[in-house]
C-alpha positions, 0 to 999 in steps of 0.5 A, spaced: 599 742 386 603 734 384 597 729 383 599 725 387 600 730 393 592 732 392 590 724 391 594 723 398 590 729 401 584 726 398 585 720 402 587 722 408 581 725 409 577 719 408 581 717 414 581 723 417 573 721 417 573 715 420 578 717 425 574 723 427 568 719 429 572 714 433 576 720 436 569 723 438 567 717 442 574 717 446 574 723 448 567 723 450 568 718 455 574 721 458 571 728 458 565 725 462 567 718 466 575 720 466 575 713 463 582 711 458 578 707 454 583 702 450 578 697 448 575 702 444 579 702 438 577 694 438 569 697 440 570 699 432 572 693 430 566 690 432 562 695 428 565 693 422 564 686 423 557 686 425 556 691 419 559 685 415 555 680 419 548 683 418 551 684 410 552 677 409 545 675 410 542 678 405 541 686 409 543 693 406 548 696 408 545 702 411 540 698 415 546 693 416 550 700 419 544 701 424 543 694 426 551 694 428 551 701 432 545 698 435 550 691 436 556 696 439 552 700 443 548 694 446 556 691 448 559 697 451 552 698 456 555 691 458 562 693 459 559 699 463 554 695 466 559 688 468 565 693 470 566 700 469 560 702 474 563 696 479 569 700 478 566 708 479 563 705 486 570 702 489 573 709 486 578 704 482 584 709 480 587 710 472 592 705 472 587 700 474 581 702 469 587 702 463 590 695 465 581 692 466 580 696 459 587 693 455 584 686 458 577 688 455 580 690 448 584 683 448 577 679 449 573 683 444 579 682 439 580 674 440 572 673 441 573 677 434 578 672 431 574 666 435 568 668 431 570 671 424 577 668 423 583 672 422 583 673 415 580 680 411 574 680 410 569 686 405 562 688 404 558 684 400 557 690 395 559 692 388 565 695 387 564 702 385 568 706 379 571 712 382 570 719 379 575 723 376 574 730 379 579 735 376 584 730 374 584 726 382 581 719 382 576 719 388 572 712 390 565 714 391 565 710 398 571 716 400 566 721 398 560 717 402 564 717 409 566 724 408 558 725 407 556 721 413 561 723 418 559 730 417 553 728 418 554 725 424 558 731 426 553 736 425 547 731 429 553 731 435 553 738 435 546 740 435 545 734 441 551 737 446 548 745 444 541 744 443 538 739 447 537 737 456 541 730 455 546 734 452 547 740 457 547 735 463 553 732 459 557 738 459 555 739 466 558 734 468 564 734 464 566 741 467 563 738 475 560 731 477 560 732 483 557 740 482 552 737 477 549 731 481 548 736 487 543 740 481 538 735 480 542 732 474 541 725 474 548 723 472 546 715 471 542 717 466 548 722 463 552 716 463 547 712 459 547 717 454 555 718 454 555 710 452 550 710 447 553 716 443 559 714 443 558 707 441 553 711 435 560 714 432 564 708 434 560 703 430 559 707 425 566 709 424 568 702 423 563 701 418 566 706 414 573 703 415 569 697 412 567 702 406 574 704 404 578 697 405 578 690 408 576 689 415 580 685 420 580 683 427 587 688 428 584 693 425 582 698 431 589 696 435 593 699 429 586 705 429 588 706 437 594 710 436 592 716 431 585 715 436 588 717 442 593 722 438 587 726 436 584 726 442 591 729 446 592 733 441 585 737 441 584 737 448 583 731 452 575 731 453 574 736 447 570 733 441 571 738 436 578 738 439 578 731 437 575 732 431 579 738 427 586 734 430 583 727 427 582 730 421 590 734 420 592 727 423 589 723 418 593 728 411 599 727 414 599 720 416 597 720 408 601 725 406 607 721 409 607 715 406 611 716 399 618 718 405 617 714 410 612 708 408 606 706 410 609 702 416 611 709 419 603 712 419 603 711 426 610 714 428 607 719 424 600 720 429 605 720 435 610 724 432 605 730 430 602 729 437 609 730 442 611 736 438 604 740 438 604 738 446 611 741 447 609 746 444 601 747 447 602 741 452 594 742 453 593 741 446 591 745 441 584 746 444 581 747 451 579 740 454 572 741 455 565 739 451 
């Protein structure tokens, strides 16, 4: 296999990681609360920026990456509080919770700039040396996002399969109307749903601050490949979600050295129309 192919799988990897957690989120709240969320790419962005807040002050960085999850899911609980229940309770339709979510990213994003500036900004740490692992030049930080998103996969598929909270989310995924009437209580699911998806996003941005600069744009370049992949792995299936972010991430990589870095995204949407038009539901079945 060419070096550089091997470094460009490699890579894509490590972004696969990070798109996967925030593709989770996504779909999380889609399956669950039939909400397009366009601010979640900008709900990552946060993440990043409170990890680099906390950082700045002086905190270790996985302490730092706890305090900003806690920080993102704290707003995301507002947006639910402020406007999304409001929206369930007068049965807003799709068009108006898109246009109220792509409101809601623009806010996040100017507040960002507002209260960071527009410039990149990194993490107050070492710069690691990277690892020659059979012939590749791996950053260790690479290696560490791999870990923590397997991590953060495997905790989320021990919660949807082995806990109460868990199987009422799924529940409710397949029938609201059906678990509400079981005794599930739905407001609590919705609770949960917010705060796990908050979790992985955060968390997700934090790691995207590990394996480059971060900036107030970087979610809205992130939204596209995020929503790619929770299309192409079946809208509302998180492991769907998860193996698609993964093949979108490789070959956004893979891409760069014929089309350019500037086309990763074209590559995202190319993938996703041609799989759709051959499996329109996406490669896996659309439930958690």
């Amino acid at each position: 296999m060419d070096a550089q192919f091997a470094q460009l799988i490699v890579n894509g990897i490590a972004v696969g990681s990070i798109i996967a957690l925030g593709a989770v989120g996504l779909t999380l709240t889609y399956g669950i609360l039939r909400l397009s969320n366009f601010a979640h790419g900008d709900f990552l962005t946060l993440g990043a920026y409170l990890t680099l807040l906390a950082n700045s002050l002086g905190i270790n960085i996985w302490l730092s990456m706890v305090l900003a999850a806690v920080g993102t899911v704290a707003a995301m609980l507002l947006s639910e509080k402020l406007l999304w229940s409001k929206m369930r309770s007068i049965r807003a339709n799709s068009t108006t919770l898109i246009i109220i979510s792509i409101g809601l990213a623009l806010f996040l994003r100017n507040g960002i700039i507002f209260l960071w500036g527009g410039s990149n900004r990194n993490y107050n740490l070492p710069v690691p040396q990277a690892l020659n692992i059979l012939g590749l030049n791996i950053q260790q930080n690479q290696i560490l996002v791999l870990g923590l998103a397997l991590v953060a996969i495997l905790a989320l598929h021990y919660l949807l399969q082995n806990t109460k909270i868990g199987k009422a989310m799924r529940a409710v995924a397949d029938d609201l109307d059906l678990a509400r009437v079981s005794g599930i209580n739905v407001d609590q699911v919705i609770i949960w749903t917010w705060v796990i998806a908050g979790s992985l996003t955060s968390l997700g941005g934090s790691m995207y601050g590990l394996v480059t600069a971060v900036r107030p744009n970087m979610g809205w370049f992130l939204i596209l490949p995020l929503f790619a992949s929770v299309i192409l792995g079946g809208i509302g299936n998180p492991y769907g979600a998860i193996a698609a972010a993964f093949i979108i991430g490789i070959v956004q990589e893979v891409s760069t050295p014929w089309l350019g870095s500037q086309y990763k995204q074209g590559v995202a949407l190319l993938i996703m129309i041609i799989v759709l038009l051959i499996r329109p539901k996406g490669l896996f079945r659309g439930t958690i």
